[in-house]
C-alpha positions as CSV (number, residue, x, y, z in Angstrom):
1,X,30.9,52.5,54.7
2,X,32.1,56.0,54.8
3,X,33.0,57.3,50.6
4,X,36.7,57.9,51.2
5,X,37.1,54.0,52.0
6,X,34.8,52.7,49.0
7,X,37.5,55.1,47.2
8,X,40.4,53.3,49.0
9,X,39.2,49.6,48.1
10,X,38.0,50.2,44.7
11,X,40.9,52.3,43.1
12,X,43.6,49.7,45.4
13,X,42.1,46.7,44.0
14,X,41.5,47.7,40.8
15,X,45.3,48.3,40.3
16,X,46.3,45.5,41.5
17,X,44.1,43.1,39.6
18,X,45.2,45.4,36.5
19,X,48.9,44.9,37.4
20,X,48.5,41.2,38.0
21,X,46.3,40.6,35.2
22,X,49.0,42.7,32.6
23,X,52.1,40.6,34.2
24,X,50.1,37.4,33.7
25,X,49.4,38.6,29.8
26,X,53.2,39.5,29.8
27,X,54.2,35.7,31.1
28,X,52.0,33.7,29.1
29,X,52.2,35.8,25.3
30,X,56.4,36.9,25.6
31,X,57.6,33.9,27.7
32,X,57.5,30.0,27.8
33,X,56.8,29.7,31.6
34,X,53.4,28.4,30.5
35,X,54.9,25.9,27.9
36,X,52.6,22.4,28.3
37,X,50.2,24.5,31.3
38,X,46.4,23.4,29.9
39,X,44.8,24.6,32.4
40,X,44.2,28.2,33.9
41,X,45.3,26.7,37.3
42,X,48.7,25.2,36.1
43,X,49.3,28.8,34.5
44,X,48.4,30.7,37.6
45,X,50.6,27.8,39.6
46,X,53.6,28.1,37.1
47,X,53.2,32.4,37.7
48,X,53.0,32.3,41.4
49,X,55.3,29.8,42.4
50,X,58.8,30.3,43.6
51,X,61.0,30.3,40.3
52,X,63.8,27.9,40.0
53,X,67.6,29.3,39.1
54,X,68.2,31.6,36.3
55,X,68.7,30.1,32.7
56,X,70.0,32.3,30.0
57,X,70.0,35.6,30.0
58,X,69.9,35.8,33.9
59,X,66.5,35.1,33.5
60,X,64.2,32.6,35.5
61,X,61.4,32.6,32.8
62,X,62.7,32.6,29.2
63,X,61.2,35.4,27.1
64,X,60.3,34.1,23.5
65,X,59.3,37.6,22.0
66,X,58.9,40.7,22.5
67,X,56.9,43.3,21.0
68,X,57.5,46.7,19.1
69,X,54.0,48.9,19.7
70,X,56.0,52.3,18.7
71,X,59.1,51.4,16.3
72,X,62.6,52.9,17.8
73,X,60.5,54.5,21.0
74,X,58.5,51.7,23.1
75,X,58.1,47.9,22.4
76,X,56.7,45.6,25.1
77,X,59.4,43.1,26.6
78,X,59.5,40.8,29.5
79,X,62.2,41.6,32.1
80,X,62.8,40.7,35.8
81,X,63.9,43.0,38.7
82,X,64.8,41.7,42.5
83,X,65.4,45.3,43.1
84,X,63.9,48.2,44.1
85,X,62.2,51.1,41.9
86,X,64.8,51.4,38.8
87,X,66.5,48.3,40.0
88,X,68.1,49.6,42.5
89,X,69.6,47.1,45.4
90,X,69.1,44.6,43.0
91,X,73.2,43.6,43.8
92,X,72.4,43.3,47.7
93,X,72.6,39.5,48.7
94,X,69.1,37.7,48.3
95,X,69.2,37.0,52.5
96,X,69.1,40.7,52.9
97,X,67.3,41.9,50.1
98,X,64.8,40.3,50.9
99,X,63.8,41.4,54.2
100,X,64.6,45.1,53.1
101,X,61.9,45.1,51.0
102,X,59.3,43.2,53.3
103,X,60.2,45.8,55.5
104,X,59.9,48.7,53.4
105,X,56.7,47.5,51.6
106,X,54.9,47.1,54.9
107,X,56.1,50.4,56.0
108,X,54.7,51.9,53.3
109,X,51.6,50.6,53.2
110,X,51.2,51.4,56.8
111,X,52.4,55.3,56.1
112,X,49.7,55.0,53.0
113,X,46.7,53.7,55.3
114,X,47.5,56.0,58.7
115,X,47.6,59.4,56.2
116,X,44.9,57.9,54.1
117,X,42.7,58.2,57.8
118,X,43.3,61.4,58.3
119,X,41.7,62.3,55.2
120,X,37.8,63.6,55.7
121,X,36.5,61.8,52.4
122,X,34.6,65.5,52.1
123,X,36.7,68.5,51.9
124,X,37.2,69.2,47.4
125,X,40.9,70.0,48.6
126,X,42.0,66.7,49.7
127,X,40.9,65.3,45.9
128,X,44.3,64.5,44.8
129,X,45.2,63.1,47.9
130,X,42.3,61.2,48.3
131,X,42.7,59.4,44.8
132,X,46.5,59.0,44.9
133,X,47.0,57.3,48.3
134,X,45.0,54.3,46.4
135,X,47.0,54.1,43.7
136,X,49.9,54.3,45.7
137,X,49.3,51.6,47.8
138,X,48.1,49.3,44.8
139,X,51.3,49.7,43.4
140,X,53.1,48.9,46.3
141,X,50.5,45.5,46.7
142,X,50.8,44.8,43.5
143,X,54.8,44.3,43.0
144,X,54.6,43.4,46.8
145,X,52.5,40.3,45.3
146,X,55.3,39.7,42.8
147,X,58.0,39.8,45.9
148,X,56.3,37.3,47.7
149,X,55.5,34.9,44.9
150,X,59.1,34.8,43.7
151,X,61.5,37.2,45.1
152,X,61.4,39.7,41.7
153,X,59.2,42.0,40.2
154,X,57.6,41.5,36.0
155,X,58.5,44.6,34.2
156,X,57.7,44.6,30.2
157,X,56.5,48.5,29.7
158,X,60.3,49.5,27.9
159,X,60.5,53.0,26.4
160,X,63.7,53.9,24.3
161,X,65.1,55.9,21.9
162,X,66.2,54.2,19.0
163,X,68.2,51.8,21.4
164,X,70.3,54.4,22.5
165,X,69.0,55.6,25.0
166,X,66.0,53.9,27.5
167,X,63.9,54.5,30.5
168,X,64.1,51.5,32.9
169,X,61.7,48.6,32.0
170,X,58.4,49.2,34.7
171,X,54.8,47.8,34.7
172,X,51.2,48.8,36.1
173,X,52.0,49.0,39.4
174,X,54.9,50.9,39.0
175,X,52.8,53.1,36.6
176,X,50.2,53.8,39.4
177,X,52.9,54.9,41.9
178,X,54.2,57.7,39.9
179,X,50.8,58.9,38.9
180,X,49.6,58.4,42.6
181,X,53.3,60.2,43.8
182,X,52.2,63.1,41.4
183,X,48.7,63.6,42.9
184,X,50.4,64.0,46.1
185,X,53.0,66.6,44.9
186,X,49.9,68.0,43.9
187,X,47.7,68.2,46.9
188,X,51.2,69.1,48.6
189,X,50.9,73.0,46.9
190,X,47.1,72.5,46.5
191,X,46.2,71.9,50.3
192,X,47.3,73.9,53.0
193,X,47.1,73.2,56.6
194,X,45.3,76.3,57.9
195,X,46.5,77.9,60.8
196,X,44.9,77.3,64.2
197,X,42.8,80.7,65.2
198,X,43.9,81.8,68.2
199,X,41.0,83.0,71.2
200,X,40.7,87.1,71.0
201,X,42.5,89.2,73.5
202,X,40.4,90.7,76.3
C-alpha cells in the first residue's frame, strides 16, 4: 500500500476513534445517559441509539456536571448541536436538516478522497496537504457518526471569557477540521501548480 494511503487511514481513524472515544468520556462522566448501564455494551447502546425527545434544558441527555479546567476561560460541558459548524441551521425543520447534512457530509468526503488522489504521497511540498486531508475527513466521519446515531452532534470543549463572552461549544472532530483547514490554507501559498513548459520554437 502506497505511503500516502497508510497516511490517509491512520491519521482518519485515529481521529475519529479520538473524537468518539472523548464524546463517550463526555456522556458517561457530565451526563446521566448511562444512569443503571452495567455493562460497556448497554453504555455504547444508550450512546448510539436514536435519543428520545428533549427534557430540560432542550436537551436529550441530562448533563449532571460540568467541569472548570481554566477558571473564567475554559471548563468542559456537555452540549448538543443538530446544526452545522457553530450551530448553524440548527432552526431548519429536522425533515430537511437532515438530509442537508447527509448530503453535504458525503460531498465532502467525496471532495476530501478525489483531491486526496491526486496527491503523489512523495513530493515535500504537498506535506500540509497530505496530512490535513486526513484530518479533515476524520472530522467530518467523526460528527457524521454522531448524525447518524442520533440526528445531533456532542460538543463539551467551551472556551469563554469570564462568561461574557464565549467561543461556540466544539469537540475533537471539530478540532481536527480547523487544524486540517489550516494545513490546507497552508499548502495553498506553499504549493504552486507549476506552469506547463511549452516545446521550443524552431
Amino acid at each position: 500500500m502506497p505511503r500516502k494511503y497508510v497516511i490517509l487511514l491512520a491519521l482518519t481513524l485515529g481521529v475519529i476513534v479520538l473524537d468518539q472515544w472523548t464524546k463517550y468520556l463526555v456522556v458517561r462522566d457530565l451526563t446521566t445517559r448511562f444512569d443503571g448501564a452495567t455493562t460497556l455494551g448497554q453504555r455504547l447502546g444508550a450512546m448510539y441509539t436514536p435519543a428520545e425527545a428533549a427534557g430540560r434544558y432542550g436537551l436529550h441527555f441530562q448533563p449532571r456536571r460540568h467541569v472548570e479546567v481554566v477558571d473564567d476561560f475554559f471548563r468542559l460541558r456537555y452540549a448538543e448541536n443538530p446544526g452545522a459548524a457553530w450551530g448553524m441551521f440548527r432552526d431548519l425543520p429536522p425533515n430537511v436538516r437532515g438530509p442537508l447534512f447527509h448530503l453535504v457530509s458525503l460531498g465532502a468526503v467525496l471532495l476530501i478522497v478525489f483531491y486526496f488522489r491526486k496527491l503523489t504521497g512523495t513530493d515535500p511540498a504537498e506535506k500540509w496537504a497530505l496530512w490535513g486531508l486526513p484530518l479533515v475527513l476524520g472530522g467530518a466521519l467523526g460528527n457524521y457518526v454522531d448524525r447518524v446515531a442520533r440526528a445531533f452532534v456532542i460538543d463539551f470543549l467551551e472556551a469563554h471569557w469570564y462568561d461574557k463572552a464565549a467561543w461556540p461549544s466544539f469537540n475533537v472532530a471539530d478540532a481536527a477540521i480547523c487544524i486540517g483547514v489550516g494545513m490546507l490554507v497552508v499548502d495553498a501559498f506553499v504549493r504552486k501548480e507549476k506552469p506547463t513548459s511549452e516545446p521550443a520554437k524552431a
